[in-house]
N, C-alpha and C positions, 0 to 999 in steps of 0.2 A: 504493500500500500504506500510506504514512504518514496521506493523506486515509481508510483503512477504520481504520486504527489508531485515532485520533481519533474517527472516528465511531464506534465500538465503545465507547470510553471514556463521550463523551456521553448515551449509549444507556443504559448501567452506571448513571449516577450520576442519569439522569431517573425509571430503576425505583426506587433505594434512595430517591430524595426521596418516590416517591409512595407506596413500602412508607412510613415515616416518616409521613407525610401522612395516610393509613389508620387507624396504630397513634394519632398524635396524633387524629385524630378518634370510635375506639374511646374512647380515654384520657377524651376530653373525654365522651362520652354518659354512660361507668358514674360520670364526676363528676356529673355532671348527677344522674343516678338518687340517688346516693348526697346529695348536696345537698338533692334536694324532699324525698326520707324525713325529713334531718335537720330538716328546715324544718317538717314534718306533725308532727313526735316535739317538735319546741319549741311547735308551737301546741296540743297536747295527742293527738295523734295518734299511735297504734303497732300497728303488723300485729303480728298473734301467729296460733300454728296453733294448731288443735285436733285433740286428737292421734290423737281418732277417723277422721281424715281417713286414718291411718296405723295401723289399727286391726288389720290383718292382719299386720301385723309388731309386734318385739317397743317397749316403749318407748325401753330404746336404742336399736332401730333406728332408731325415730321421731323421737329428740333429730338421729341422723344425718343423715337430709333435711330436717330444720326447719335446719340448720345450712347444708346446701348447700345453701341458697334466700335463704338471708342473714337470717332470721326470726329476734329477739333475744327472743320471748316463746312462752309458751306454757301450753297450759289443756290440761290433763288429766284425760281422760274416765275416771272409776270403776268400775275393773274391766281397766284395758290392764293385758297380761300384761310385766311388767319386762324378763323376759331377760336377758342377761349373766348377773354371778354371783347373782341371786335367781331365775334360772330362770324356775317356773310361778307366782311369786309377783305379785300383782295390786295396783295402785295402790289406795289406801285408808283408810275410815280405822280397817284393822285391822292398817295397816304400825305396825313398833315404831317408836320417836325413832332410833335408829342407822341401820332402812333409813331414813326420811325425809331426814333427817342424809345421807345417799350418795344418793342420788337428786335431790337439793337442789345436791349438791356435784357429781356428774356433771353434770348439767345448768352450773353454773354453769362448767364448766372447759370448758363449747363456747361461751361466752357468751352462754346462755341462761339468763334469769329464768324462774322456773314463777311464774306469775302470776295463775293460777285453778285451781280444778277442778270438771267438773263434764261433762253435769248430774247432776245429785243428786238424788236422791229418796229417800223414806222412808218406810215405814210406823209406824215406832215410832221415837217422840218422843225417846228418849233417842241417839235418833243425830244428834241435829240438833250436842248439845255438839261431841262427838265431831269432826266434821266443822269444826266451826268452832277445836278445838284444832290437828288436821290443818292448818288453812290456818294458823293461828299461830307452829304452829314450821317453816314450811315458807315463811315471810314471804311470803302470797300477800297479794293485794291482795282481792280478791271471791272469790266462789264462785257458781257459776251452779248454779241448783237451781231443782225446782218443788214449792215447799211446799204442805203441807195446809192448806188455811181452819184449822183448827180449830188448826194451828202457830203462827199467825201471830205471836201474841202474846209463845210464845217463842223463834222465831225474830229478831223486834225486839231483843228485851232481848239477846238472843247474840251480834247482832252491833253494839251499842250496845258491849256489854260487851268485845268484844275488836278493836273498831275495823274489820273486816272488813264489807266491803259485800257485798252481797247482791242479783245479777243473775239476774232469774225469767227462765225461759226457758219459750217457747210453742208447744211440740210439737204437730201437730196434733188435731182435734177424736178420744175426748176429754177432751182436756187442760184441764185447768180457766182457763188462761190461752191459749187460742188466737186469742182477737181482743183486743187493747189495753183494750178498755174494761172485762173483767173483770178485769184487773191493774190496771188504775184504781181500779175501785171497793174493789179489795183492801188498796192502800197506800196509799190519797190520807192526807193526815194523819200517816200513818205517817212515821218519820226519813229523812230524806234518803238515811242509806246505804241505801235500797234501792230497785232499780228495775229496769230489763229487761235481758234478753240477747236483743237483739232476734233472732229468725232470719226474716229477710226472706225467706229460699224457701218457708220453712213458710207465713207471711201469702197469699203469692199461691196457693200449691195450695188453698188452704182457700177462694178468691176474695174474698180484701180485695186490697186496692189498697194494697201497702208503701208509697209515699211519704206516701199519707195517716195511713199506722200509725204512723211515724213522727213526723208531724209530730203528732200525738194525744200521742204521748209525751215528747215535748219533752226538757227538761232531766229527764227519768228515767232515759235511756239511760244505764247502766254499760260495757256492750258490746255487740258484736250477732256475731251467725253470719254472717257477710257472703258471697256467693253471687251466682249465675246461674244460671237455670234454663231448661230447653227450653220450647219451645211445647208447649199441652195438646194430643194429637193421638188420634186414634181408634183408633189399632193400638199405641199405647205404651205398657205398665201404670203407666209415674210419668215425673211431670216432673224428667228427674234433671240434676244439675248439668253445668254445662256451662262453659267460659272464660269469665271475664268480659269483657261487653260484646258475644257473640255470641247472647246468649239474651233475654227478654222482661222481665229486672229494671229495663232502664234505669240500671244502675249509674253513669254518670254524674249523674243527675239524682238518685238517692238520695246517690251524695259532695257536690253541690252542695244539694241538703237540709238533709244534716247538718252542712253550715257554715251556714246562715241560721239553722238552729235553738241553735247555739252549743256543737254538741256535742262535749263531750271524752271522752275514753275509748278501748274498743281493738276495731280492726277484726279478731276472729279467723278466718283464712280454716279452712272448713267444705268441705272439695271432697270430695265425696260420689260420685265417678264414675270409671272410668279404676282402680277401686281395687290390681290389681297394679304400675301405673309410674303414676302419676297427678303425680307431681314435674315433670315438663315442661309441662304442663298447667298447673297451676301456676304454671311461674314464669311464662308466658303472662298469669295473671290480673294479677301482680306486678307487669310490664310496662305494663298496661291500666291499673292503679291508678294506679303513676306519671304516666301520660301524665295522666290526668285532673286529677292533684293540680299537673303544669303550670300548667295554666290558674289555678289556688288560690292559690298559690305562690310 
């Protein structure tokens, strides 16, 4: 009985070492994780959502799962319905300075920066100001928009004027910026604060080759819609998004791109699928990004 005594004891203390063992080897991965992020966020790199991704819910709600995903940025699509105490009221830029001012300050008490918004578009010129006051007292960094040719002009001086860079984005055909090189022909020359919001799923349905669009753009990239998408199949109406690293983007080969090409700015994830629970999915891509940014690292 004292030899089971003893053995019982042994038996006790070989499970709590290997629970312990477990929990330190959990401890050590989300170090790990949390580590490459920090290390991708010093080299000029930062996951942000776009908050169309969450576009069926309100944008509090949308701040909520940007939050449980561990996501510190975010660009917000014009027109998501607020929710909470502004109700049916919609991001804009017909919000007054007080809601920007609370919408700003919500966000910031999850420790999220609102860092763009967009895309944008317009047909009448006097809303370009507008939009660019929006991102001013909302201390955004860029605004993703697809301006008109015939903007351009003052679209430059707007965002010369109030330091706000300015990321086209390339919806497809037809979008007057759907292949790189008519966004080339449209800024070359023009200030540096402006350049793409690449959306690399849109490039491949349209059949360009993203890595190549990419590397066409070089140091233009402000940000991009970063994504995976399914194979083109004959019984599918769209190639819709999918986890990254399981679909035809080659997401590794476009992260190891955008480091040869030297680019800094912010990867916002765009998950376009899944749209009732789509946040597991997610952090799935999150997972995938890490692993890749290993190798980087």
């Amino acid at each position: 009985m004292k030899h089971l005594h003893y053995l019982v004891i042994f038996c006790l203390a070989c499970l709590f070492a290997a629970c312990a063992n477990k929990k330190n080897a959990a401890d050590a991965t989300t170090l790990s994780a949390d580590t490459i992020q920090l290390k991708a966020e010093e080299y000029g790199w930062r996951l942000s959502m776009q908050s169309y991704t969450f576009h069926k819910f309100t944008l509090v709600e949308a701040l909520d799962k940007t939050d449980s995903l561990g996501i510190k940025y975010i660009e917000v699509f014009p027109g998501h319905r607020l929710g909470g105490k502004w109700g049916d009221k919609v991001f804009g830029i017909d919000l007054t300075s007080e809601e920007r001012a609370e919408v700003k300050q919500l966000a910031e008490s999850k420790g999220i920066k609102i860092v763009s918004t967009g895309v944008f578009t317009t047909n009448n010129s006097e809303d370009w100001e507008k939009l660019f006051i929006l991102a001013k007292e909302m201390d955004m960094e860029f605004v993703s928009c697809e301006p008109a040719y015939a903007d351009w002009d003052l679209v430059e001086a707007l965002a010369v004027q109030y330091g706000i860079k300015v990321a086209v984005h390339n919806h497809p055909q037809p979008s007057a910026y759907w292949n790189p090189d008519l966004l080339l022909n449209e800024i070359s020359g023009r200030s540096e604060l402006i350049g793409s919001c690449a959306d690399v799923g849109h490039w491949r349905r349209e059949g360009l080759d993203q890595i190549e669009c990419l590397k066409k753009l070089t140091n233009r990239i402000i940000s991009l819609h970063f994504k995976d998408i399914a194979a083109k199949t004959d019984d599918a109406s769209e190639q819709h998004d999918v986890i990254w690293g399981t679909g035809i983007l080659d997401v590794a080969g476009m992260i190891n791109t955008l480091k040869e090409i030297g680019f800094k700015g912010v990867y916002t994830i765009e998950y376009e699928y899944n749209w009732d629970n789509s946040v597991p999915d997610i952090r799935q891509c999150i997972d995938y990004y890490d692993q890749v940014l290993t190798g980087l690292f």
